[in-house]
N, C-alpha and C positions, 0 to 999 in steps of 0.2 A: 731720471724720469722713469726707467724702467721698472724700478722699486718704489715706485710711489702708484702705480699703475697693478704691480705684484699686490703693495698693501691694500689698495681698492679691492682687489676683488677678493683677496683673503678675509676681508671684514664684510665681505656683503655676501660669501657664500655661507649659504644655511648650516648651524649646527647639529648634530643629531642633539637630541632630547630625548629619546623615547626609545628602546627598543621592543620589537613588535613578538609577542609571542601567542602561543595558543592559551585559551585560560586553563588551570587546572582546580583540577575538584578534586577535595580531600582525599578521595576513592582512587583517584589517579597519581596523586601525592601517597600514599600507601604502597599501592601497586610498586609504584617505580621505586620506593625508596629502599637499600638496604640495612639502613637504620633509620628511627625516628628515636630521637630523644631529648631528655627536659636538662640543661645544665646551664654553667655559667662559663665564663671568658674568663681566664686565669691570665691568659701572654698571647702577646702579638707579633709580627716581624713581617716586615714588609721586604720582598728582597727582588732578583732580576732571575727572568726567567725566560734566558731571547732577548727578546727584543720589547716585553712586557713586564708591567711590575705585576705581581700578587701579591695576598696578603695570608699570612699562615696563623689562624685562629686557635690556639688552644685550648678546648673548652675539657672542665670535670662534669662527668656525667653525671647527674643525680638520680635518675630516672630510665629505664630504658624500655619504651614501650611498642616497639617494634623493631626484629632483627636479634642479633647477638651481640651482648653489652661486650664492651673492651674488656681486656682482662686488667688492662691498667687502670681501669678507670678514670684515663683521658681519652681524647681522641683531638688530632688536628684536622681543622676544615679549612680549606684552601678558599680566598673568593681572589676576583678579578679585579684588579686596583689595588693602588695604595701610593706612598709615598714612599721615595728613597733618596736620602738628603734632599737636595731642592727641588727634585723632580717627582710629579704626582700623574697620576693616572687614575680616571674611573671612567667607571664602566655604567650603562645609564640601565636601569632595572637591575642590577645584580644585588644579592643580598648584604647588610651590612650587619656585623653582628654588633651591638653596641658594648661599650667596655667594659659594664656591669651590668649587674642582673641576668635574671632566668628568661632563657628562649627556651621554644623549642624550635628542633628542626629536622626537618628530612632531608636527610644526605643519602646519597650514591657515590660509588667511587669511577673517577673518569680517570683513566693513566696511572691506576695506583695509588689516587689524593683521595679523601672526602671532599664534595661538593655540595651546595645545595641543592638541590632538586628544584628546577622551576625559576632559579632564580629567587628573588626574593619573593617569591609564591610558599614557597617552602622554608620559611623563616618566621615565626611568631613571637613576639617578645612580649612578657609574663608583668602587667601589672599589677601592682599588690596593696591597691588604693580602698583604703580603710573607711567606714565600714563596708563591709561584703567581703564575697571569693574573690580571690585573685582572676584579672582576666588575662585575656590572649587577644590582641594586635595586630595585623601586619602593614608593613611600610611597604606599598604596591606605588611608587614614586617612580617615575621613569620606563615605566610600562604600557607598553599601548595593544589592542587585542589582536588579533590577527580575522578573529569573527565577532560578530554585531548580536549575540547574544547576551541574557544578562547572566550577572555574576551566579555563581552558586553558591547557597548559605554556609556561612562556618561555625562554630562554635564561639561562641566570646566567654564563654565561662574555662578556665584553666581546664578544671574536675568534669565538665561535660564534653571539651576535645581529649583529655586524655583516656576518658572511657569508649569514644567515636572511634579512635586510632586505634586501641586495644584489642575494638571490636573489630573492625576491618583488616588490622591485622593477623588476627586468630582464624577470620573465614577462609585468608588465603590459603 
């Protein structure tokens, strides 16, 4: 009885969905970032760390438009989740970088790792849908504000946030 009583209320207490943050604007995506840059996903590796899984992204830079580019011309970014054999974790707003194609992103290093800045605030991924410029995206899924203002505009053109970034980055 006792476990049928435990199952009741594990299935009627609410899940998170959403983690709550402050919004950011591009301005405060600069500010905070120690690098921003345009690359692709080479490897991935999800492993244990505690009591949590991550996931260790290895992207090649293509582009480096804020900050000092790697001398390798990788850099690994760490996000929060993943899978390790049968066991999965995620994290609700955190960035996901997809397995191909060009993002950009704004990372900071938290304990020595890249992160993304912002969550997945600080994460754009580069559509390259024929004809036109390529645009810029972001997947703000699992995000909820912490204030009741409205968003701030971003660039949806690739060529028009890489010049925004550039420029914001150069004023600092």
């Amino acid at each position: 009885m006792n476990r049928a009583v435990l199952l009741l209320v594990l299935l009627a207490a609410p899940v998170a969905r959403a983690t709550r943050v402050e919004r950011a604007s591009l301005e405060s995506l600069v500010a905070g970032a120690g690098l921003v840059v345009l690359g692709h996903p080479l490897a991935r590796t999800a492993f244990w760390d505690g009591g949590r899984i991550l996931t260790r992204v290895t992207l090649a830079v293509d582009e480096t438009w804020a900050g000092t580019p790697p001398a390798a011309g990788t850099l690994d970014v760490v996000l929060l989740g993943g899978i390790v054999g049968d066991l999965g974790q995620t994290v609700s707003g955190e960035a996901r970088i997809p397995d191909a194609g060009l993002v950009v992103a704004a990372l900071q290093q938290v304990e020595g790792r890249w992160r993304v800045l912002g969550m997945s605030q600080g994460l754009f991924e580069v559509r390259a849908e024929r004809p036109g410029p390529p645009t810029v995206v972001r997947r703000l899924d699992g995000l909820a504000w912490l204030e009741d203002t409205a968003p701030a505009a971003f660039p949806e053109r690739l060529d028009a946030l890489r010049q925004r970034v550039m420029d914001l980055a150069n004023a600092r």
